[in-house]
N, C-alpha and C positions, 0 to 999 in steps of 0.2 A: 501616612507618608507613602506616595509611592516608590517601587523601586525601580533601577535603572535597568533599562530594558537592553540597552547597549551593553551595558558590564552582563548581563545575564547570558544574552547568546554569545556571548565574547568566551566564557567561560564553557558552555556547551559546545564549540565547534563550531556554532554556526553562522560564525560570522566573515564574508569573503571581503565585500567593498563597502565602503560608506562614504557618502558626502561628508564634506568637513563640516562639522554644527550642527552636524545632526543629534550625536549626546545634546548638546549643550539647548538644541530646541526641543527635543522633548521630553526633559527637564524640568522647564517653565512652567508646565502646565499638560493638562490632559491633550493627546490629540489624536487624531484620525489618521488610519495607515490603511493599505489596501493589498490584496496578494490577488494574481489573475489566477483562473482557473478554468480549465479547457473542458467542455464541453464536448466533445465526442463521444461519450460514452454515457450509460443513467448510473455508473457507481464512481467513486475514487478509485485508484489505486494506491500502493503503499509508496511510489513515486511522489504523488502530489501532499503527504503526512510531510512533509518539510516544511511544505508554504504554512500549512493547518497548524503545526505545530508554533511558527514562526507568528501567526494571529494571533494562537492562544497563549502562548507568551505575552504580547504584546495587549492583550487585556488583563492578564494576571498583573500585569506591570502599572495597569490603571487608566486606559488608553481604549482607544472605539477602532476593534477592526472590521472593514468590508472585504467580505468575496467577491470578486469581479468575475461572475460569469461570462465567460468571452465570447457570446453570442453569436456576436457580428465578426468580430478574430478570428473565433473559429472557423468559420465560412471561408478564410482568405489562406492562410497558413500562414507562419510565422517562420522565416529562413532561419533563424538562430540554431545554425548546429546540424540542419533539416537538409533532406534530400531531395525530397518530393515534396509538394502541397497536398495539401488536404483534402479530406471530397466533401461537400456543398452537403449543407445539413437543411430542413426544411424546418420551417418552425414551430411544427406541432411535435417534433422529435426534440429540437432543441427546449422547447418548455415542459419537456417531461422527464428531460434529462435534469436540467436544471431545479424541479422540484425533486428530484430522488437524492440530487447533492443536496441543497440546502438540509433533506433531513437526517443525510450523514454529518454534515457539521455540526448539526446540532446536539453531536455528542461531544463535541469539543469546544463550542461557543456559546458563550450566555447569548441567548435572544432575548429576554426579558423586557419587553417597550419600557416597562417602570426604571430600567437601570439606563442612567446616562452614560454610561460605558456597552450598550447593547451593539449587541455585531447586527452587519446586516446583510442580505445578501441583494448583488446588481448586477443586471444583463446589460451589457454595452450594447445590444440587440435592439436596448427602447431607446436611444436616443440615438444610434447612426439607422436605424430601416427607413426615417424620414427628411434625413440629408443626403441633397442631392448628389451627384458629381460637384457640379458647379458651383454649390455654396462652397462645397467644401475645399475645392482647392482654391477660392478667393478670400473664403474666412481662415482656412488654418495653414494650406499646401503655401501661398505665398509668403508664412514667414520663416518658411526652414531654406533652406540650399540645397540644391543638388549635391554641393560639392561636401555640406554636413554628414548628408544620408551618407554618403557615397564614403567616409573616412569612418562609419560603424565597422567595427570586425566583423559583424555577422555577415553584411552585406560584400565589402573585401574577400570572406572564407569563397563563399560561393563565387562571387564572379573571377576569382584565382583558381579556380576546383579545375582538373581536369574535365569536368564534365561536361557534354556538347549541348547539353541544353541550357547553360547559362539560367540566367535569373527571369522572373516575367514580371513583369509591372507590377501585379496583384502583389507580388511577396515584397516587391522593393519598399513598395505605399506601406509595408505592414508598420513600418516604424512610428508614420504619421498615425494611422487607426489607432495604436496601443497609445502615442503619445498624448493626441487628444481625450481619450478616454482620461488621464489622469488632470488634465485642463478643465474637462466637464467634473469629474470629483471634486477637483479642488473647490471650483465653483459652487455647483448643488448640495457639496458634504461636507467643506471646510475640510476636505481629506490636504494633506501637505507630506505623507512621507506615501511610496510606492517600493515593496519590496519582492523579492523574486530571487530566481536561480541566479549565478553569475554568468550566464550566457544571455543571461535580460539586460545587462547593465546598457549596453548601448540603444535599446529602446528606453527603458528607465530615464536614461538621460538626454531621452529626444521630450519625454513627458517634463521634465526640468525647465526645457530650454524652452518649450512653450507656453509653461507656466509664468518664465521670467517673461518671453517677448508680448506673449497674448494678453495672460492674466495678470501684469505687472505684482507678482508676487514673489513666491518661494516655495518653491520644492524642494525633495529631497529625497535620496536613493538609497536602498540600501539590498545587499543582494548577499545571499548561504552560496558555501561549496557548492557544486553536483555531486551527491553522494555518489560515494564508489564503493566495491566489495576490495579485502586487501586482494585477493587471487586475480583481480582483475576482471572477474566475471559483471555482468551489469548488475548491481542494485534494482532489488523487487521484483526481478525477471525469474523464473523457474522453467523446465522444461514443458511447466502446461500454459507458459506464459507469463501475465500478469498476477500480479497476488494483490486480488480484490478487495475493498470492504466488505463490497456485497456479500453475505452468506451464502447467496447463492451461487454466488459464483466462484467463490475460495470461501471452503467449508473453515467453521471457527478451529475446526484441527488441522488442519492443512497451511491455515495463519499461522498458530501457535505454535505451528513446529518449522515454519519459515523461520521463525525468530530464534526457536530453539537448538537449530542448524547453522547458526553464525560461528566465524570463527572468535578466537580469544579477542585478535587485535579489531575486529570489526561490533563484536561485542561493547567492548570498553568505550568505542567510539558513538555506537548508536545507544546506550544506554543514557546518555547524555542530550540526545538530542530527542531521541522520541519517548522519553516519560518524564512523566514531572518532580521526578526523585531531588532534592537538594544534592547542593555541591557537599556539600560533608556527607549523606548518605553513599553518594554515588563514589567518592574516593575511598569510604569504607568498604563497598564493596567491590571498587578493583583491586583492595589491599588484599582481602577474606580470601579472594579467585586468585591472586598469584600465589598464595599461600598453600593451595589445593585444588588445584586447574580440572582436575580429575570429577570434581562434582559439581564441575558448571555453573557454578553457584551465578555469575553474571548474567548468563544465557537463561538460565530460570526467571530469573526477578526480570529479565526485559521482555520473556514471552508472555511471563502473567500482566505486566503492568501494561503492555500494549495491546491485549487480547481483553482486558477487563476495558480499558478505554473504548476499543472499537467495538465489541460485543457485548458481552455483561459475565459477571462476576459466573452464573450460572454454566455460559459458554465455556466458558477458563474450565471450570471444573469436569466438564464432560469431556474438555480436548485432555485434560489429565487424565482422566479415566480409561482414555482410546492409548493414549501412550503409553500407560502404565500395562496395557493389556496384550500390547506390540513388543516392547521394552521390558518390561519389569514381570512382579512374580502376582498374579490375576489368579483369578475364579472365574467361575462357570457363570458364578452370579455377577462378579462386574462385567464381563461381556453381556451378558444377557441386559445391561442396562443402558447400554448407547443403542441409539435409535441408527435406526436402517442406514440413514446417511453416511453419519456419523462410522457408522461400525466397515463402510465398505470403502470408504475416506482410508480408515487406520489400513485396511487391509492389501491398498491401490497395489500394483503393482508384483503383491504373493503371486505366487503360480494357482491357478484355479481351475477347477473341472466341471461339468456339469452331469448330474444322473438323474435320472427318473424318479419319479416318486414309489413306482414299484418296487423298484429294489432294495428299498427298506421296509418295505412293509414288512415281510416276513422275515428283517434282518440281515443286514448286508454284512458279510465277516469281512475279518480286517485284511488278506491277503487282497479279496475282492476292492477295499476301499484303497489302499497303498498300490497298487499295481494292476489286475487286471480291470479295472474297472475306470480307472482312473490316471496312467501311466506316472504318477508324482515319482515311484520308483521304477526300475528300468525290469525288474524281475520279479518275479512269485519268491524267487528264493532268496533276494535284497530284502523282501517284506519281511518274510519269516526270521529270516538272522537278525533285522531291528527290532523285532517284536521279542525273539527271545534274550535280548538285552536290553532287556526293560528301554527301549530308546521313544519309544511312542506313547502320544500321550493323546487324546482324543479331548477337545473343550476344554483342556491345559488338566485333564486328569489320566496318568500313566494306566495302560491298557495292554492286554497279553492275546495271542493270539482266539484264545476263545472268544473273545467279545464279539458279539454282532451291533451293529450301528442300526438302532430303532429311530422311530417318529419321536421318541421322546429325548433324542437327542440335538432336533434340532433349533437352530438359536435365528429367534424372529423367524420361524415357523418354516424356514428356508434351508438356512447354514450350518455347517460343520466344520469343525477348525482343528485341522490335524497339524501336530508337532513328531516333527524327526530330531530329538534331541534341543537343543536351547537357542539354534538359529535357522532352523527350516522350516517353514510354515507354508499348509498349505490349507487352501481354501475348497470346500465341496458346495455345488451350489445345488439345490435338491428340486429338482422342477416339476408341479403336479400337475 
């Protein structure tokens, strides 16, 4: 038996708009949904884990979802919300981008050809590069209105905007591009439901209205919140930007501790939306965190369960490792076990020095490593007074003023990791 896909994001948050009948038609029977997904870049972001999540729901539920790679969309820009247009993607950039997404989905959607619930992924790219201007505004532009487009909000925000550049034809058409895309799905895929942010709905329901007048059928909308931080800051944004899938580009510790850094009230919110924890799990563990807010217990179970999703189980475990090494009480030996990335990831932003490889050779003392060598303290005799209370600790092991810092102290053949007490850290980088 399947279950209800509608009651399910109802219960998670993630439910803004819907067509009426929409429960009640996928319901009936298995059916085909679609989410667009913008191609500008070769990774996701943790912006676009809504729509992902909002699929993979919707196959858990018993149901075939498509990714619509916006190919040709993306080329034009989409005004919904939007300042600027977009800049012109070529197509060897666009189908390489498009194959780096397909194999991040692929952690979150069964591709399976044998299963008749198999997701699949589509670039609107192959069916508009070969329509013309003129077919298309005689096949699809003559059955909308001007005065349709013109009554969307999106299109309304903009041309009310103070802004002296008004709207340009390309962004106005974007409604028709997005609409027909879901005319051709319905068509080629028997796709019937289109779902998206809630600043999609008025394109969503230009794809509707051409489904009724074109395709004498039935469509159907259905659109999530735009996630928000409660502070108000933007969702998924950091000060180095975007928080990537790609590992290359947001290291798996720098994920996991996006997630780890939410607050309570944005915790309880996103633990619901992006893992696939049950509603009785998930209410037990907003009950556990209000009971002891202190050990994050919400903020733990959402960085492992979205970090083992996008990463692998193996990831989770080394991003633990780096925090626990940042955070908590470490060895020389679990530093010594995150890899170079990883280890300069946990350390971003320490204050750091650089010295020669000389000056440890024959042993660098510690006034030398703490102050003249290094300025982490402001004096030789700052050095000396922390050293003679026990406050320093070298590679998280407490050190006294005799120590000299050898070759055999450093960590990945490079680093030194000085502690002033339980929250100053500083970082040596050893150059040969």
């Amino acid at each position: 038996m399947q279950k209800d896909f509608i009651q399910e994001v109802t219960w998670r948050g993630m439910l803004h708009d819907v067509m009426p009948g929409t429960q009640e038609h996928l319901n009936e029977q298995a059916r085909t949904a679609y989410v667009g997904i913008d191609p500008t870049a070769d990774s996701l972001h943790i912006g676009h884990l809504v729509g992902v999540m909002l699929l993979k729901h919707f196959q858990l539920c018993g149901h075939r979802p498509l990714a619509l790679i916006g190919g040709a969309t993306g080329m034009i820009g989409d005004p919904s919300g939007k300042s600027k247009e977009r800049n012109l993607l070529d197509e060897a950039t666009l189908r390489h981008n498009q194959e780096a997404i397909q194999k991040q989905l692929a952690k979150f959607l069964n591709f399976d050809k044998n299963d008749e619930q198999a997701a699949k992924v589509v670039n609107n790219y192959d069916w508009m590069k070969d329509f013309s201007f003129l077919d298309f505004i005689r096949d699809v532009g003559k059955h909308i209105t001007v005065n349709y487009m013109m009554a969307k909000d999106s299109v309304k925000k903009r041309l009310s905007s103070e802004s002296t550049e008004g709207m340009s034809f390309t962004e106005f058409t974007y409604q028709l591009v997005q609409g027909y895309d879901f005319l051709h799905l319905f068509q080629e895929e028997q796709c019937s439901l289109q779902m998206g942010g809630s600043d999609q709905w008025g394109n969503i329901t230009t794809g509707t209205e051409m489904i009724r007048r074109i395709g004498n059928g039935k469509g159907f909308a259905l659109t999530c919140p735009l996630i928000t931080k409660a502070d108000g800051t933007k969702f998924g944004k950091t000060e180095g930007g975007n928080v990537w899938l790609d590992p290359k580009r947001t290291s798996p510790y720098k994920f996991y501790q996006y997630w780890m850094n939410t607050s309570d009230e944005d915790a309880a919110k996103y633990i619901k939306i992006f893992t696939l924890l049950s509603e009785q799990d998930v209410l037990q563990l907003i009950k556990e965190h209000q009971e002891a807010p202190h050990i994050r217990k919400l903020q733990q179970k959402l960085a492992e369960e979205v970090t083992t999703m996008v990463h692998s189980k193996e990831d989770l475990e080394n991003a633990k490792k780096a925090t626990q090494v940042i955070f908590g009480k470490s060895t020389i030996e679990d530093i010594a076990q995150l890899d170079e990335t990883t280890f300069l990831d946990a350390f971003e932003g320490v204050p750091q020095a650089e010295i020669a490889f000389e000056e440890i050779e024959t042993g660098l003392d510690m006034i030398g490593a703490l102050a003249a060598k290094t300025n982490f303290l402001k004096s030789n005799s700052e050095a000396m007074r922390n050293l003679k209370s026990n406050a320093i600790a070298v590679n998280k092991v407490k050190v006294d003023a005799a120590y000299k810092i050898t070759q055999k102290d450093l960590i990945n053949n490079k680093y030194i990791l000085i502690n002033k007490g339980k929250k100053n850290t500083f970082l040596i980088t050893v150059n040969s």
